[in-house]
C-alpha atoms as an extended CHARMM CRD file, in Angstrom:
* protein
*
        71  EXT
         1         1  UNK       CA            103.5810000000       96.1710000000       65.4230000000  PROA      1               0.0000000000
         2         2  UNK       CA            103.7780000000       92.9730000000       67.3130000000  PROA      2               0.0000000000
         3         3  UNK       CA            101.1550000000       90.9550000000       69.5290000000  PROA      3               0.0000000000
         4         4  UNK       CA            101.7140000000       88.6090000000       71.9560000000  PROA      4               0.0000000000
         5         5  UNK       CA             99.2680000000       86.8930000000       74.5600000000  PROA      5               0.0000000000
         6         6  UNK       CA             98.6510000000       87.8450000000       77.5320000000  PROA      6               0.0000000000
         7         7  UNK       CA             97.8710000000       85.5710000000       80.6600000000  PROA      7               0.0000000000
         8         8  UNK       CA             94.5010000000       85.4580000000       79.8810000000  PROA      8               0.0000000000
         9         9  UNK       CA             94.6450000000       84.3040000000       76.3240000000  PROA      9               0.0000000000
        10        10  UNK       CA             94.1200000000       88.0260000000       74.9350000000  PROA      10              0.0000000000
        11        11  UNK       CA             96.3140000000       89.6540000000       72.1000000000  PROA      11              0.0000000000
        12        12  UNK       CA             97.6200000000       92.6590000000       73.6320000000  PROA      12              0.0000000000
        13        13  UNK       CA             99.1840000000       94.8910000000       70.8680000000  PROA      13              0.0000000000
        14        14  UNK       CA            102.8490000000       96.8520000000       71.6260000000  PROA      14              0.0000000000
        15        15  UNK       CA            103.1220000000       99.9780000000       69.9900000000  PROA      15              0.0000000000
        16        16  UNK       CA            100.1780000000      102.6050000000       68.4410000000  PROA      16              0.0000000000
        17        17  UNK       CA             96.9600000000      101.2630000000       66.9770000000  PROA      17              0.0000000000
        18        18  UNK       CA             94.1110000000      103.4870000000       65.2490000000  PROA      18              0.0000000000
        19        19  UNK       CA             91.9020000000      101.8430000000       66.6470000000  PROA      19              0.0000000000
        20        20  UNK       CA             92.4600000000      102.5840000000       70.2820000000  PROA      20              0.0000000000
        21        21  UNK       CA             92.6500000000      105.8470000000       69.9100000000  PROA      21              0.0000000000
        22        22  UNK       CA             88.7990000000      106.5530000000       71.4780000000  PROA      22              0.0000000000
        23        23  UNK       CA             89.6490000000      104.3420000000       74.2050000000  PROA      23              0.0000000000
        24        24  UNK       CA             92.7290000000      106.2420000000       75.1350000000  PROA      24              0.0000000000
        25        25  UNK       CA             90.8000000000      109.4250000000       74.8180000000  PROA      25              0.0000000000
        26        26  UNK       CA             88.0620000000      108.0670000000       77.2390000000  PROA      26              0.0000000000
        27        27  UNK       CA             91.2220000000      107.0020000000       79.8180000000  PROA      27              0.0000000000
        28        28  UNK       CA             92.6570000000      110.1390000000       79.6600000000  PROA      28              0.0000000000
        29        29  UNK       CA             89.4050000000      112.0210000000       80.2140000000  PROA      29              0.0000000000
        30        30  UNK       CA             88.6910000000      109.3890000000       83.3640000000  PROA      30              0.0000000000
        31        31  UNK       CA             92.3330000000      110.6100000000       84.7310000000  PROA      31              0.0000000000
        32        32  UNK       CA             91.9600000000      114.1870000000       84.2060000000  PROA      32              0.0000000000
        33        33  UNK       CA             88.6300000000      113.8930000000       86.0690000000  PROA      33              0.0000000000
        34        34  UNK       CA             90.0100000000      112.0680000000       88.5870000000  PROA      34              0.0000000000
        35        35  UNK       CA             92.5120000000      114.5410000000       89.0390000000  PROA      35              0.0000000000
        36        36  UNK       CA             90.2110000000      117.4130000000       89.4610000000  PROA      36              0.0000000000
        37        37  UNK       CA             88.4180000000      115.5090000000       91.9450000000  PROA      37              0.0000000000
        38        38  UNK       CA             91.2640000000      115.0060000000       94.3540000000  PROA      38              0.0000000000
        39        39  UNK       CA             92.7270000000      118.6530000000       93.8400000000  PROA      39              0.0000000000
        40        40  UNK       CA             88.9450000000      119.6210000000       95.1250000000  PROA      40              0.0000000000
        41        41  UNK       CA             88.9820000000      117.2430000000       97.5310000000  PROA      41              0.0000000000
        42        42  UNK       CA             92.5440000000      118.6120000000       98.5730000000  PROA      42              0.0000000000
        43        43  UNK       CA             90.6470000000      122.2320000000       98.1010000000  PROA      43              0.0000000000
        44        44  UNK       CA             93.9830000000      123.3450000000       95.9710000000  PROA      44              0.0000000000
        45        45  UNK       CA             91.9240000000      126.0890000000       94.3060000000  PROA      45              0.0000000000
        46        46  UNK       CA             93.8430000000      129.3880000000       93.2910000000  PROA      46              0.0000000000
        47        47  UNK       CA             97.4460000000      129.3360000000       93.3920000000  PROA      47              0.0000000000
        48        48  UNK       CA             99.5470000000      126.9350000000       95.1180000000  PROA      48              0.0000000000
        49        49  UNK       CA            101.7630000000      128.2560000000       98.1080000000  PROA      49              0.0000000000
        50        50  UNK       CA            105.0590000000      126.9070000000       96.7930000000  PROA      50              0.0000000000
        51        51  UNK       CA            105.6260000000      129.0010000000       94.5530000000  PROA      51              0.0000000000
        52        52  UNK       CA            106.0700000000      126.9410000000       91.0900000000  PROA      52              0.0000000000
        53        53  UNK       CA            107.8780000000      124.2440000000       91.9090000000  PROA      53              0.0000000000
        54        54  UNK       CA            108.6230000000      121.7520000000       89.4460000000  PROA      54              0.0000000000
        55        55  UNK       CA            108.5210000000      119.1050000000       92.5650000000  PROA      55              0.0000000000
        56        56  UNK       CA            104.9820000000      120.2700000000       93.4200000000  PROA      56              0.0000000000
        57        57  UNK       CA            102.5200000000      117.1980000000       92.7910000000  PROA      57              0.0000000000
        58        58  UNK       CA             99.4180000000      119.7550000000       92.9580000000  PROA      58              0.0000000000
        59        59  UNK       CA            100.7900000000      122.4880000000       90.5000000000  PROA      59              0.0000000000
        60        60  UNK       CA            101.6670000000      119.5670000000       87.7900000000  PROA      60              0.0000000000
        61        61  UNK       CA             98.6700000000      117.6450000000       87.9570000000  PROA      61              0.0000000000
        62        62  UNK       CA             96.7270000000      121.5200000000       87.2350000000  PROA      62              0.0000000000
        63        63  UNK       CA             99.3670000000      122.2630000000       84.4040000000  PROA      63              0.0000000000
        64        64  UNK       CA             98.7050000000      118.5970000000       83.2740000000  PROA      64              0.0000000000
        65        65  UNK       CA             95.0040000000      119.3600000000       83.2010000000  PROA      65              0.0000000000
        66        66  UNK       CA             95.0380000000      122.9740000000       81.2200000000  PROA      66              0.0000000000
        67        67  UNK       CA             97.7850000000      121.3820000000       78.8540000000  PROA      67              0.0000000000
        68        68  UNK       CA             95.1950000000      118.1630000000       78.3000000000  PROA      68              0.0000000000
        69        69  UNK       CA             91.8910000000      120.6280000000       78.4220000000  PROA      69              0.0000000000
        70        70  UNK       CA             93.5110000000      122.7340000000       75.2830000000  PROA      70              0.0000000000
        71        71  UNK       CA             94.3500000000      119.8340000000       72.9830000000  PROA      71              0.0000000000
């Protein structure tokens, strides 16, 4: 794991670190929020009129969020 400085005279670590493991889990859980806020606010509720596709931004931000709300 390396370290270099960043413009503001911080370490900023490259690669995985234990101890930001809380943090990340607090990011992801702002995102998926966020997400559910702007598929209300786009009232996508029930399933999505195009059918699946993989190209749909609403149907993989909902898989994203049952994926992330099981683990």
């Amino acid at each position: 794991m390396t370290s270099m400085p960043s413009k503001a005279g911080e370490e900023k670590m490259e690669g995985w670190d234990k101890s930001s493991i809380p943090r990340r889990r607090l990011i992801t859980k702002e995102l998926l929020d966020a997400c559910k806020r702007l598929l209300e606010a786009l009232d996508a509720e029930g399933p999505c009129d195009c059918g699946g596709s993989s190209l749909c931004a609403i149907c993989q931000a909902k898989q994203a969020i049952q994926k992330a709300e099981r683990n």
